[in-house]
N, C-alpha and C positions, 0 to 999 in steps of 0.2 A: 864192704867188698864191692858193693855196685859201685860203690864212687871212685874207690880205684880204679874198677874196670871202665870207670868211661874215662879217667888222667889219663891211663900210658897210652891209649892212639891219639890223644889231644894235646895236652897240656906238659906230660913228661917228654913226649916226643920230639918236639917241637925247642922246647928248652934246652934239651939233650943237644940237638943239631945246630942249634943257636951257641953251646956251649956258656950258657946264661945260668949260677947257681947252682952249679953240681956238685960243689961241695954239699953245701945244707941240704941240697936233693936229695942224692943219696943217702945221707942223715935221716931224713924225714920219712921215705919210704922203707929204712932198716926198722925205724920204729913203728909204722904202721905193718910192717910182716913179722915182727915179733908179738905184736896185736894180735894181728891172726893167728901166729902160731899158736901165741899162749888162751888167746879163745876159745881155740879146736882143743886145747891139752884142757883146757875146764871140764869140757862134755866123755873126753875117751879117758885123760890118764885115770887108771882102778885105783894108784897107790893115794894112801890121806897124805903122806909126805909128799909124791908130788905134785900133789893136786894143791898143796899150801902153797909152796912155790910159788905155782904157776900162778894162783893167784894175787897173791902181794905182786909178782914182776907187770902183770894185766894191771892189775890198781895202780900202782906207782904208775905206768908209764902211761894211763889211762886220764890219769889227772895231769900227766904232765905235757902229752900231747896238743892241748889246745894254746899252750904255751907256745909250742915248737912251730904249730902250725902258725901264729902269728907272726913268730921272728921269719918263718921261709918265708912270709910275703912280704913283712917290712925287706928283707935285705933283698927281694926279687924288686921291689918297686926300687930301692935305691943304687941296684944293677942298672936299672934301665934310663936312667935321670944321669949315668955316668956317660 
C-alpha cells in the first residue's frame, strides 16, 4: 500500500497525462486493488466460505502479479523506444 501510495502522485500520473500504457495500467493497478481488497477480506470476512475465496483469488493473483508487473515495464520500456 506504501508503494502505491508513492506511484499515483509520481509514476501513475505522469504516464496517465503522457497517455503512455494505460491499457496494461490500468490492468495492473485493478490487480494490485483486488490485492488489497482481497487482503482486507482475509482479516474481516467471519464466513469460512468467504474467507476460502478470498484466499485462493489473493494466492492466485499473488503469484501471478510479479508476472504482470514485469510485462507493465517490458511494454512501458518498448512504448518509449517507439
Amino acid at each position: 500500500l506504501i508503494a502505491l501510495g508513492i506511484l499515483i502522485p509520481t509514476h501513475m500520473k505522469r504516464a496517465w497525462t503522457a497517455k503512455r500504457n494505460r491499457a496494461n495500467g490500468a490492468f495492473f493497478l485493478t490487480v494490485v486493488l483486488v490485492l488489497v481488497i482481497t487482503g482486507y477480506g482475509l482479516y474481516y470476512f467471519g464466513s469460512e466460505r468467504w474467507r476460502s475465496i478470498t484466499s485462493w483469488i489473493h494466492l492466485t493473483l499473488g503469484f501471478v502479479a510479479p508476472v504482470l508487473l514485469a510485462l507493465h515495464i517490458w511494454l512501458g520500456r518498448q512504448a518509449t523506444r517507439q
